[in-house]
N, C-alpha and C positions, 0 to 999 in steps of 0.2 A: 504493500500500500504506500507506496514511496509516492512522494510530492515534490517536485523540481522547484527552486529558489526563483529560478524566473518566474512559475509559476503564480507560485504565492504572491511574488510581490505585483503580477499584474493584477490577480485577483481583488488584491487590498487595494491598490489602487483605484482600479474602479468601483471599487466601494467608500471610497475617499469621503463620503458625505457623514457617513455610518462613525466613522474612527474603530474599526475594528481593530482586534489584536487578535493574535494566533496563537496557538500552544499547539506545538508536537506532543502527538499521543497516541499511540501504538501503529508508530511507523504511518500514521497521515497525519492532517494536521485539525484543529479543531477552530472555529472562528466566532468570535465573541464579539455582542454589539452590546457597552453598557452593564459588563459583567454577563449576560445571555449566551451559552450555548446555542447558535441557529442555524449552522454550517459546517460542514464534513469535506474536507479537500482529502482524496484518497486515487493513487493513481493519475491525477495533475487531471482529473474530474471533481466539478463541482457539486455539492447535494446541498438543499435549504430544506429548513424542518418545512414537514407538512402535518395536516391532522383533516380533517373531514372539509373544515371551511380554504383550504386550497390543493387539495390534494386535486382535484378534479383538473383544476387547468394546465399543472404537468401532465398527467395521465391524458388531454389531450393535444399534447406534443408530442406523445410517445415516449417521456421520461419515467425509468426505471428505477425501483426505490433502490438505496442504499441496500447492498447486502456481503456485509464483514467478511463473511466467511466462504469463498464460489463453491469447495466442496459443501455446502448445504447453502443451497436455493432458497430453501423455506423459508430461511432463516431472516427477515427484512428486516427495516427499521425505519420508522417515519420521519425519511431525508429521502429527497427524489433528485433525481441529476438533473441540475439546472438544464433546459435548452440551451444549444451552441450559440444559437443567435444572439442570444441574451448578452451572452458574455463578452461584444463588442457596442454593447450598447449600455455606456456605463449608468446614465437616466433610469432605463427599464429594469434595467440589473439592481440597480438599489432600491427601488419600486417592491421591488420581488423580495428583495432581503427583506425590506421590512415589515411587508405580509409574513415573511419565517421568526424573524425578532419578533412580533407579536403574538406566534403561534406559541411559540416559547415561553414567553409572556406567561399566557393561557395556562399551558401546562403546568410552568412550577406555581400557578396563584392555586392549582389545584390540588398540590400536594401539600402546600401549607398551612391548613388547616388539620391537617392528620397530623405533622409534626410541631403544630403549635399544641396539642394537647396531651404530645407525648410527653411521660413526666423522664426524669436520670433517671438510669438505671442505678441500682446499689451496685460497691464495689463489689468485686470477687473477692472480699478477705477472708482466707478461710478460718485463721487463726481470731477468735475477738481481741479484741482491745483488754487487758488488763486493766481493774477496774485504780483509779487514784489512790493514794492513800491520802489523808488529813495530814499536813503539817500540824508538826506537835509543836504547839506554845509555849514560850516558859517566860 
């Protein structure tokens, strides 16, 4: 899943409106708008999150969802390979990112309610704590 330097850097480029940043992460790269995971470079190909409210207008360009692993098909994930076209059209292209920055969005406001009500967990100690003694007064 390797990502070429020109790559990347044309791709940030024309997203130049967004200020993304990138992290390498398991041999492709990951693109962040605002702290937002929205973008999967793998292969010197593009993917933007999708979820039900844009997945439809990839799927009619013929873009193919993200899938990590080619020995298992099955296996997708909701990132679709940007259209080619796209990607010389730096307007449309950020257009796009930020229907995927939004889906994003979406997603973790939907997880945060679950982990806003998660309480700590207790440590694993297995030994207790020794109870104090009283300092003796004199």
């Amino acid at each position: 899943m390797s990502v070429s330097k020109d790559y990347l850097a044309y791709v940030i480029e024309q997203l130049t409106p967004l200020r993304v940043t990138s992290r390498r992460m398991f041999g492709g790269v990951g693109l962040y708008a605002d702290g937002l995971f929205f973008a999967i470079l793998a292969e010197d190909t593009l993917y933007f999150k999708t979820n039900d409210s844009n997945r439809a207008a990839y799927e009619a360009r013929g873009s193919q969802p993200f899938c990590p692993f080619p020995d298992k098909p099955a296996m997708k994930m909701n990132y679709h390979e940007v259209p080619a076209e796209l990607l010389d059209d730096g307007e449309e292209l950020t257009r796009w990112a930020k229907i995927s920055v939004a889906v994003a969005l979406s997603a973790g406001s939907k997880k945060s309610p679950m982990r806003a009500g998660k309480k700590k967990r207790a440590s694993k100690r297995t030994v207790p704590k020794a109870p104090r003694r009283a300092a003796k007064h004199r």
